[in-house]
KEVEXLO-920457 format. One line per 3 residues: for each residue y, z, x of C-alpha. Coordinates in Angstrom, 3 decimals, decimal comma, m for minus. Layout:
# KEVEXLO-920457
Y Z X ~ ...
# end
This chain:
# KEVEXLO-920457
0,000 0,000 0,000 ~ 3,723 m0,740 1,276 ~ 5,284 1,294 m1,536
6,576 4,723 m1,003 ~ 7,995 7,479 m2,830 ~ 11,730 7,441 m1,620
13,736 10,956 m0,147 ~ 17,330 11,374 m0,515 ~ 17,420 10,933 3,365
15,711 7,596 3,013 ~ 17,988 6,297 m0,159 ~ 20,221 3,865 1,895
20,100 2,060 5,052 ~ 22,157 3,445 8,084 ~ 23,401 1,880 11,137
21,782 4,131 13,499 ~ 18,123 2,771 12,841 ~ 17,121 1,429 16,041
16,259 m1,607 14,317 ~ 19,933 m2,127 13,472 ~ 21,584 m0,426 16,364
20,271 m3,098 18,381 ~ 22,792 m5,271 17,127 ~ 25,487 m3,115 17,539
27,227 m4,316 21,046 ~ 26,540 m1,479 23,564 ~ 30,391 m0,424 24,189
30,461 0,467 20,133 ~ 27,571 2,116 19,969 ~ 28,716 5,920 20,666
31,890 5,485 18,238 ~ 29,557 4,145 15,367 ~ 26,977 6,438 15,729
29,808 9,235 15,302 ~ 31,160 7,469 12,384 ~ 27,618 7,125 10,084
27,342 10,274 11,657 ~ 30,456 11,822 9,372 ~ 29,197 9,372 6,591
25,980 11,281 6,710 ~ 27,622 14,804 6,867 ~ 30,207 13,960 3,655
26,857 12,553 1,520 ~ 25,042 15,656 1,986 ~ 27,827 17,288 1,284
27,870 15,967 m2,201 ~ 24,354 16,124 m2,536 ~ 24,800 20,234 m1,955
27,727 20,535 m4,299 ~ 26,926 22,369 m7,211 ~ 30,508 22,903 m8,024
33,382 20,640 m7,684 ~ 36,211 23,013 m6,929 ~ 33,813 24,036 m3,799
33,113 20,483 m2,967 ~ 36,895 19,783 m3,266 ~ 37,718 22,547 m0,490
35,208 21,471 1,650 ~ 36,092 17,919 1,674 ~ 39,544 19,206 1,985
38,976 20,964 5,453 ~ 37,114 17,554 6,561 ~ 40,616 15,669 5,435
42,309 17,543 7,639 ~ 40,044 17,492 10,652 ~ 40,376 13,658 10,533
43,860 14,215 10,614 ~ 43,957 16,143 13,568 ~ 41,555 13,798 14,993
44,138 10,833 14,918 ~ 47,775 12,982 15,998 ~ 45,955 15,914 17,847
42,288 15,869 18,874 ~ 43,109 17,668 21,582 ~ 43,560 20,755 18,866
40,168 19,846 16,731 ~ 38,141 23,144 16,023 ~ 35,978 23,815 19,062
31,991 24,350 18,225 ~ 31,054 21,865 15,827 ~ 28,909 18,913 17,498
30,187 16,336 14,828 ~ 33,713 16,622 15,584 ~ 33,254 16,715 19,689
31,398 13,338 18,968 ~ 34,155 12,349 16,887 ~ 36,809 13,241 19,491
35,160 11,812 22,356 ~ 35,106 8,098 20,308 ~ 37,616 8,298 17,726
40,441 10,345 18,816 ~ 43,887 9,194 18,459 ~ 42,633 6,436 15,901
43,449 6,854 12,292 ~ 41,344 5,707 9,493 ~ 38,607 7,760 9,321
40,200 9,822 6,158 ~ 39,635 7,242 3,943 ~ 35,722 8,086 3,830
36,897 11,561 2,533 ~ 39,047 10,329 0,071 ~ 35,813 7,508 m1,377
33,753 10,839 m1,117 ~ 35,956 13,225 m3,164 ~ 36,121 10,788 m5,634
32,741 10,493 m6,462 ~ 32,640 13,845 m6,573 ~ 34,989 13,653 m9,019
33,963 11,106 m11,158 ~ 32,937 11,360 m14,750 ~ 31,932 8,038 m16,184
30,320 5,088 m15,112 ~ 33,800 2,712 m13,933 ~ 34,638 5,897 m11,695
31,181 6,184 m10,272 ~ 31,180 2,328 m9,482 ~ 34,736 2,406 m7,552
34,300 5,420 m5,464 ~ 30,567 4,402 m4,258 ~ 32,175 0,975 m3,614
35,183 2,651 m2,052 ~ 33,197 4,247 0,023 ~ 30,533 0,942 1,672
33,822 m0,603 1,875 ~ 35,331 1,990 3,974 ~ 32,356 2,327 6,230
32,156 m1,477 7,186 ~ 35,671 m1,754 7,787 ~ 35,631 1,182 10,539
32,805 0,227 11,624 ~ 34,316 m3,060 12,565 ~ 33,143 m5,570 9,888
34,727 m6,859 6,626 ~ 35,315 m4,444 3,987 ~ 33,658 m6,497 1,215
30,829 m6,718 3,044 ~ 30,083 m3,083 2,333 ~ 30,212 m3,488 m1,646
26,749 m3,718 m2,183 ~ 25,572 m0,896 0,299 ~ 28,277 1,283 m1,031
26,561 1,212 m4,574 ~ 23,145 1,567 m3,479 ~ 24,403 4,559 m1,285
25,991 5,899 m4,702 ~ 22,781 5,464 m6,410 ~ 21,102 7,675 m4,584
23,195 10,553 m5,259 ~ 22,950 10,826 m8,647 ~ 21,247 13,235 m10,721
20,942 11,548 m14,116 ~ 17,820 8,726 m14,105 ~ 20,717 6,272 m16,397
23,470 6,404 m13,975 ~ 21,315 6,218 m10,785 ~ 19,778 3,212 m12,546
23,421 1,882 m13,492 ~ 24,449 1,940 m10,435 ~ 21,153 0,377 m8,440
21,555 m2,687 m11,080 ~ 25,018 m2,972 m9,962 ~ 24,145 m3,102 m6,292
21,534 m5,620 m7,437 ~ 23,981 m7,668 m9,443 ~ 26,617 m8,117 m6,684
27,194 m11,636 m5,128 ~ 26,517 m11,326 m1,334 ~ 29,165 m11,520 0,933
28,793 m14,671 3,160 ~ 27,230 m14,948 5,902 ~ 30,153 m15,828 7,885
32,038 m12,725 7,080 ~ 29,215 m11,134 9,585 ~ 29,573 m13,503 12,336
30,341 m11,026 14,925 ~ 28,789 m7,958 12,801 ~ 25,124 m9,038 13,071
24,271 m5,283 12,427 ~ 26,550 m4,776 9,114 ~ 24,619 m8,294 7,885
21,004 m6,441 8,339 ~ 22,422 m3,627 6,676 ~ 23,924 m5,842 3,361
21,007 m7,516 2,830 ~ 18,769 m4,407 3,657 ~ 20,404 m2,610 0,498
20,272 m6,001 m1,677 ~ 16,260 m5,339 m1,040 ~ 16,444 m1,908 m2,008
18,058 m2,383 m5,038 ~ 16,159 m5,175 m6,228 ~ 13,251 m2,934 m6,539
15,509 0,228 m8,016 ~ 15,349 2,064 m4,919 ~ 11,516 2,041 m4,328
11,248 1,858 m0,797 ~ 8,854 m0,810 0,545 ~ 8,418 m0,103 4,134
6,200 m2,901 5,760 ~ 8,291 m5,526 4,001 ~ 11,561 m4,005 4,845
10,470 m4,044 8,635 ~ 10,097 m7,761 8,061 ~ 13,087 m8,537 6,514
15,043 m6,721 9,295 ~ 13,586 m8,605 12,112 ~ 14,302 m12,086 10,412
17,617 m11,027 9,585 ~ 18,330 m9,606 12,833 ~ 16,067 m12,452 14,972
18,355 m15,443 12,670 ~ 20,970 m14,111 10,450 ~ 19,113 m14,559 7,515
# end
């Protein structure tokens, strides 16, 4: 059997697979292993929210970290692994807030439109800072959403969504051969509702990565 029963961890595809990292070019890869490294850290966040006011102040103290990060990393909180790999790639660049802001918003959000936009938000975010086109991220971002949701309907809504969405063109990825694998990696996982078929997936990532396709 290929088919396996799917864990939160394993709900969406992430950069730092080796199978993906290999196309990442070598001078990127500590700064975007940091960076799916926060994305990780806000979506388990939400995951261990059970209330919102709590989720809001912890997101809040990230929000500020990332601001420190771009005017001051000097100053960042000593002690916390995350941020030191943060500072060491990302310091003095801005950006990186806008992942909290896609995060607190699905926290926040109460109906299906709001649920769409901030999981979108938040794929788009992602594959901008991580160097690729913004759109591109659309249909991970979903699938990524998807996975944190606790009703059956709206984790369904939002895996048909992620199905439905047009993929982004090829030529978008030209120099993001990693961010590519990863696109069409969710598109497969969403197909199938988030069932996780592991021998096939292995496939598709080595044609993918091997010719773009």
């Amino acid at each position: 059997m290929d088919s396996e029963t799917v864990s939160e961890a394993d709900t969406y595809p992430d950069i730092r697979d080796p199978r993906v990292m290999v196309a990442v070019p070598h001078a990127r890869r500590p700064a975007i292993a940091a960076l799916w490294a926060l994305a990780e850290r806000l979506t388990r966040l939400l995951r261990e929210a059970r209330e919102p006011l709590i989720g809001q102040i912890k997101l809040a103290w990230w929000r500020d970290m990332m601001a420190m990060l771009a005017s001051d990393p000097a100053a960042l909180p000593k002690g916390e692994p995350l941020l030191a790999e943060l500072q060491a790639s990302w310091g003095g660049e801005g950006g990186l807030d806008a992942l909290v802001d896609a995060a607190e918003a699905m926290l926040l959000a109460e109906d299906d439109a709001a649920r769409h936009a901030a999981a979108a938000a938040f794929g788009e975010a992602l594959f901008t800072l991580s160097g690729g086109p913004g759109s591109g991220g659309r249909r991970w971002g979903l699938l990524w959403g998807a996975g944190l949701q606790e009703g059956a309907q709206e984790g369904r809504d939002l895996f048909a969504a992620a199905r439905d969405t047009a993929p982004p063109p090829r030529r978008l990825f030209k120099r993001h051969r990693g961010l590519l694998i990863l696109d069409r990696w969710a598109a497969a996982i969403a197909k199938r509702g988030g069932e996780r078929h592991w021998r096939s997936e292995g496939l598709l990532l080595f044609r993918v990565g091997l010719l773009g396709r």
